[in-house]
C-alpha positions, 0 to 999 in steps of 0.5 A, spaced: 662 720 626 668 715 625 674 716 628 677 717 621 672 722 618 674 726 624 681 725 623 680 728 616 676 734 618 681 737 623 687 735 617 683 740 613 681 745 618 689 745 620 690 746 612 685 752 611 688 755 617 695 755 614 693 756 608 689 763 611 694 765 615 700 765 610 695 768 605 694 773 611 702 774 611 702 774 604 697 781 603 699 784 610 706 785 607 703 787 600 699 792 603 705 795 607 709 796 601 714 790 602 716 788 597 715 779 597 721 776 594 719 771 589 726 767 588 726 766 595 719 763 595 721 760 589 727 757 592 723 755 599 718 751 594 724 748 591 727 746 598 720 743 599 720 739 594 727 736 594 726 734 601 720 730 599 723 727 594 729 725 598 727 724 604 719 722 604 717 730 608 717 736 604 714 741 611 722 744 610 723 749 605 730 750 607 736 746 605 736 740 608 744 736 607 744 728 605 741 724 611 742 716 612 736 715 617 732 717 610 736 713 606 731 706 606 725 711 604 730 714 597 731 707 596 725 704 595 722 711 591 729 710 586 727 703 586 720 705 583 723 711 580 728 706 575 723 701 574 718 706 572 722 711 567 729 706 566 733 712 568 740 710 572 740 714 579 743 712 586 743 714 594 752 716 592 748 720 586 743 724 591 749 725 596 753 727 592 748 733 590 746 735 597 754 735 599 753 743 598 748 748 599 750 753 593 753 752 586 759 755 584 757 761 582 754 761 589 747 761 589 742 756 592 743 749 589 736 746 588 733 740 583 731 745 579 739 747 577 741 741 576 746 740 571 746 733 570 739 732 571 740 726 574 736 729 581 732 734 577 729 727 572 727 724 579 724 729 584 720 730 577 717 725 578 717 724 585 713 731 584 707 727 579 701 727 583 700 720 580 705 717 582 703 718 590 698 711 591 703 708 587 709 709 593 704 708 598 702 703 594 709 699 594 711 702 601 705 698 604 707 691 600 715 692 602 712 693 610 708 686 608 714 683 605 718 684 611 713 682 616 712 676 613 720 674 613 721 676 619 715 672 622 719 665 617 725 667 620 724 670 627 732 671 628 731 676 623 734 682 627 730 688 622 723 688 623 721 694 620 723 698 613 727 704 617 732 699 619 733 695 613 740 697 608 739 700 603 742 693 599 736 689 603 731 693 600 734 692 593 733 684 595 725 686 597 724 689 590 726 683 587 721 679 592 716 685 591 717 683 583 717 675 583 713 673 589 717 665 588 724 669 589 728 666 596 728 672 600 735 671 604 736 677 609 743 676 612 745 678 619 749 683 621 
């Protein structure tokens, strides 16, 4: 059995044990007569897929304010995302979203109430299960991309994705789009 397969069965294992024990929890409290409060499931769902969007790891379904350290993911997903649809979206747009947990009326703000529909367009898309081996697929030759500069120029300090300004991997794309652009990444 390869190293890969088993690796695949435990991950599947791993999901039908949490899936049975939050099953398990779901009819325990039916049948204690709790009564299950959907709108926080909903919300916890809608945290969960924001944060996939935003910042590439949907495991917490509790708001989760902006975060710089993720911003090169969410860069490269917009630059897919505008490409893809032609609607506008920027890092300062999704900051501006996350700067406040709650709406004025008070309750949780998610993508879902966007009023704008600026974040709501985009965690809509990112949310489309066809989407997903095109993100691998353009994260994979963005990594490529910056592997081969780096060993071209090796006085180039950004040896990874997670490391690169946002503005370095708009340059990526352009390189990414048109393999004959000159790709220069300055040194900060």
């Amino acid at each position: 059995m390869t190293k890969k397969r088993v690796i695949v069965i435990l991950a599947a294992v791993l999901v039908l044990g949490v899936l049975s024990f939050a099953g398990y929890r779901i009819i325990n409290n039916i049948s204690k007569n709790k009564a299950i409060d959907i709108d926080t499931i909903d919300i916890g769902y809608y945290y969960s897929c924001q944060n996939g969007a935003f910042f590439g790891w949907a495991g917490t379904r509790q708001y989760m304010p902006y975060n710089k350290d993720y911003e090169w993911r969410l860069q490269m997903y917009m630059n897919l995302y505008i490409r893809k649809t032609g609607k506008a979206i920027t890092l300062s747009d999704v900051e501006t979203f996350l700067a406040t947990s709650e709406n004025s009326n008070g309750t949780p703000r998610t993508w879902k109430n966007d009023e704008k529909n600026i974040v709501k367009d985009f965690v809509d898309w990112y949310g489309l299960w066809e989407n997903g081996d095109e993100l691998r697929f353009y994260e994979l030759n963005m990594r490529e991309i910056l592997t081969i500069y780096c060993m071209q120029n090796p006085s180039c300090p950004y040896r990874l994705l997670e490391y690169l300004p946002p503005e370095y991997l708009i340059e990526l794309d352009k390189k990414f789009l048109n393999p004959d652009y000159v790709l220069v990444l300055p040194v900060q």
